[in-house]
Backbone bond lengths (Angstrom), bond angles and torsions (degrees), N, CA, C in turn:
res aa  C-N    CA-C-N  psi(-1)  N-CA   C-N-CA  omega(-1)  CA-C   N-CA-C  phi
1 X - - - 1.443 - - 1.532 107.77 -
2 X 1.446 117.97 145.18 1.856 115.11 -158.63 1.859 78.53 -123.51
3 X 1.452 110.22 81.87 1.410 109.99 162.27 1.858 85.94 -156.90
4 X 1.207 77.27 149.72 1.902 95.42 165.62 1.772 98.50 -87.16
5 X 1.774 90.30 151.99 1.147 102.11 167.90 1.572 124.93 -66.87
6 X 1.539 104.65 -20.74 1.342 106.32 156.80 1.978 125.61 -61.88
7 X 0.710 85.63 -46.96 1.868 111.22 168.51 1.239 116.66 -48.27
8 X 1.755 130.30 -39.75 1.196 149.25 -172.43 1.343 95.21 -82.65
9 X 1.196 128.99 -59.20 1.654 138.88 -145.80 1.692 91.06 -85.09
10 X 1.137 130.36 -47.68 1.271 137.36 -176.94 1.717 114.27 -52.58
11 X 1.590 103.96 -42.11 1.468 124.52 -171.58 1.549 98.76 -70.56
12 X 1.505 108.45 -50.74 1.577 106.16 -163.32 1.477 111.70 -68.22
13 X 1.724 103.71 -22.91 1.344 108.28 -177.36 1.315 117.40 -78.81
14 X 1.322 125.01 -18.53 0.971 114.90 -164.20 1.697 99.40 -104.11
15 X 1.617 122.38 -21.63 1.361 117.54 -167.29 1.874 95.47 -84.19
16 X 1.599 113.58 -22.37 1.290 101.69 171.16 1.569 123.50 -81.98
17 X 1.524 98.70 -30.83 2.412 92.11 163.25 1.522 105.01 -49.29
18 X 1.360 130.54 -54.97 1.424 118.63 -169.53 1.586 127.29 -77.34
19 X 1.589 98.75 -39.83 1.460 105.57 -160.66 1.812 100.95 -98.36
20 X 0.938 102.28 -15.45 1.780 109.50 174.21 1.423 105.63 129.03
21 X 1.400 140.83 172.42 1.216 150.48 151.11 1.959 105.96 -52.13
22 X 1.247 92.00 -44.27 1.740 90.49 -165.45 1.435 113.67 -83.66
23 X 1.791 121.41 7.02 1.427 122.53 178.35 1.530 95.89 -61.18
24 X 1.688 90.25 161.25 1.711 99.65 160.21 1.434 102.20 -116.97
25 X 1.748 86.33 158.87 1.241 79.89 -176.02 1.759 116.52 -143.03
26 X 1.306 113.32 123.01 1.828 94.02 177.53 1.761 116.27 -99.16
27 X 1.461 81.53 -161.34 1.373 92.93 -172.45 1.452 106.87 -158.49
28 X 1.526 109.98 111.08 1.626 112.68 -144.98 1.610 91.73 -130.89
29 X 1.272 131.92 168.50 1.087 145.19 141.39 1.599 114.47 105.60
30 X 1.203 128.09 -127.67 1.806 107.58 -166.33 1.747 102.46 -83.59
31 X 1.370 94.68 -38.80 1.798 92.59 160.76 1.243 125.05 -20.49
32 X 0.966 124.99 -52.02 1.658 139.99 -145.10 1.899 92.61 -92.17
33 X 0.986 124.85 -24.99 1.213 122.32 177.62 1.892 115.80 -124.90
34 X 1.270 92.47 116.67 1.924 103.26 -173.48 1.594 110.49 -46.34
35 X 1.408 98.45 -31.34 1.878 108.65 -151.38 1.865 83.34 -68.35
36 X 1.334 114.43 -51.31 1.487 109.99 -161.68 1.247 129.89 -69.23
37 X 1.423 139.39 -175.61 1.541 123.23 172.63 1.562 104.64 -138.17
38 X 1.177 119.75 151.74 1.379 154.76 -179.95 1.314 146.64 166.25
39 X 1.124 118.22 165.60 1.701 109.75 -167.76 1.438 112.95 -102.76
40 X 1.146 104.25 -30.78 1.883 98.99 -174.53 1.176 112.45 -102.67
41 X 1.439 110.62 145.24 1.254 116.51 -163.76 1.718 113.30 -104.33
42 X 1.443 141.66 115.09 1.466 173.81 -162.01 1.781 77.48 -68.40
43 X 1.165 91.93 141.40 1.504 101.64 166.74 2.413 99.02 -172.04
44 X 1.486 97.60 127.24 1.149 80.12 165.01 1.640 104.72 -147.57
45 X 1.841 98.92 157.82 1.807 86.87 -148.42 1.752 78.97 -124.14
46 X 1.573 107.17 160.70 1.530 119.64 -176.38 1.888 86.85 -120.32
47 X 1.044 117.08 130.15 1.562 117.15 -177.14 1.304 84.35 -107.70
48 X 1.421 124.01 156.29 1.484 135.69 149.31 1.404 107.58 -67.68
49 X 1.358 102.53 -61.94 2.017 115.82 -171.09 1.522 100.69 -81.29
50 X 1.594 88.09 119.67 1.734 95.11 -169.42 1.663 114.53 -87.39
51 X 1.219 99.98 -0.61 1.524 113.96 175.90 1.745 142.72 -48.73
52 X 0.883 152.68 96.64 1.330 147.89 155.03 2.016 93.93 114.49
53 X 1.287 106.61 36.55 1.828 95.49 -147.89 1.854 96.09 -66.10
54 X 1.376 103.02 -24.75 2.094 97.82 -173.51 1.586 93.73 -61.63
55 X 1.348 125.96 -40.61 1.920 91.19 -168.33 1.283 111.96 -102.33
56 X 1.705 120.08 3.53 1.802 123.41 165.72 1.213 89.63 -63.14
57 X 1.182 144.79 -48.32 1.508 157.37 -132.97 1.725 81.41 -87.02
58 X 1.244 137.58 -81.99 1.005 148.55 -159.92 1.468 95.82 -55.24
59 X 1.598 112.37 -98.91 1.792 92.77 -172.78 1.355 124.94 -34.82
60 X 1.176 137.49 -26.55 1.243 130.23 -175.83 1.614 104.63 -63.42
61 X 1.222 124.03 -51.43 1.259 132.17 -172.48 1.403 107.76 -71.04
62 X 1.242 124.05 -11.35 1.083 125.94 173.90 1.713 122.22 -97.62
63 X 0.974 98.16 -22.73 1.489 116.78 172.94 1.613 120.20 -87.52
64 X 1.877 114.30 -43.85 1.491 107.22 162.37 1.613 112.80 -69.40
65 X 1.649 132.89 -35.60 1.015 111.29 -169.10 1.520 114.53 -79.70
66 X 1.245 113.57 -2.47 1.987 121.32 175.00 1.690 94.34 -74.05
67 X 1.255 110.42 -41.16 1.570 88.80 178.45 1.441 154.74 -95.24
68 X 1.967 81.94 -25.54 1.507 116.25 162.99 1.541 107.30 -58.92
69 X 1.217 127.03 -54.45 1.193 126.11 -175.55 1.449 104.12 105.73
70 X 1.290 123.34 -15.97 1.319 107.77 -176.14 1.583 105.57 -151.28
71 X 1.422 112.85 170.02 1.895 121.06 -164.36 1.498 92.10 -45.16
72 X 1.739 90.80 141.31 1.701 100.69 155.27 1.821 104.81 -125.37
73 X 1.021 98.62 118.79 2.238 88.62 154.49 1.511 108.77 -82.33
74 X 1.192 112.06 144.47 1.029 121.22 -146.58 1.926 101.07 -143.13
75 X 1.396 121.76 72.84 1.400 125.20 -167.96 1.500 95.56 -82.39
76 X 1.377 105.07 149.42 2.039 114.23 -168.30 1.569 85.86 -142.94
77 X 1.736 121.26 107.50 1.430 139.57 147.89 1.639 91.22 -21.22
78 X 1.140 129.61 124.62 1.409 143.62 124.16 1.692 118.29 -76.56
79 X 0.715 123.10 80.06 1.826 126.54 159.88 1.636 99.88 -22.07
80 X 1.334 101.80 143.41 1.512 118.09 -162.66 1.605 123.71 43.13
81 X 1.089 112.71 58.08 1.440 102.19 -155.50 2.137 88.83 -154.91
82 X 1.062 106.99 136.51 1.874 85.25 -173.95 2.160 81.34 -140.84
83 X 1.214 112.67 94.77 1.157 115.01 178.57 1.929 104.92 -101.67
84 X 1.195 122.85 134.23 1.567 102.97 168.62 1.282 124.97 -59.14
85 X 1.355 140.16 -21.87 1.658 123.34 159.18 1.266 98.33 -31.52
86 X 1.403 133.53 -83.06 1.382 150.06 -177.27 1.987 103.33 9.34
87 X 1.585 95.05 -62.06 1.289 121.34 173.79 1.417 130.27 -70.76
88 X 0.753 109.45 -40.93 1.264 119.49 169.19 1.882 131.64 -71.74
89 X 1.696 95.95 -37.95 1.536 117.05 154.85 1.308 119.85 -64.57
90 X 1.164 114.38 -37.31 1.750 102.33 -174.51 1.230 114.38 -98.87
């Protein structure tokens, strides 16, 4: 995985202030494998509380990329909703 352990702890903290303590959360895409290269970092989160998700969605992305320093996509579980990211993220 091409994140610092600083990087990890920062992510979880910040996807659990918005999205709850009990979201899940992955971490998908060239990240996830050392051998490959890229800059932005895949992140996709399962919220319990299905509430207000367009502007959690927004500050969050606004808050990891102030610290990460660089692009995040940022996929948010919609409940009732079966999109293939869904699949492909987890």
């Amino acid at each position: 995985m091409r994140l610092t352990q600083d990087e990890q702890f920062l992510i979880k903290r910040i996807v659990a202030e918005i999205f709850g303590a009990d979201a899940a959360l992955w971490l998908f895409g060239s990240r996830v494998d050392d051998t490959k290269r890229g800059g932005d970092v895949n992140l996709y989160v399962v919220p319990v509380a299905q509430d207000d998700l367009f502007m959690k969605r927004v500050r969050c992305l606004g808050r990891l990329e102030a610290v990460l320093l660089y692009p995040v996509d940022l996929v948010v579980h919609e409940a009732g909703r079966d999109l293939p990211i869904y699949r492909i993220a987890a």
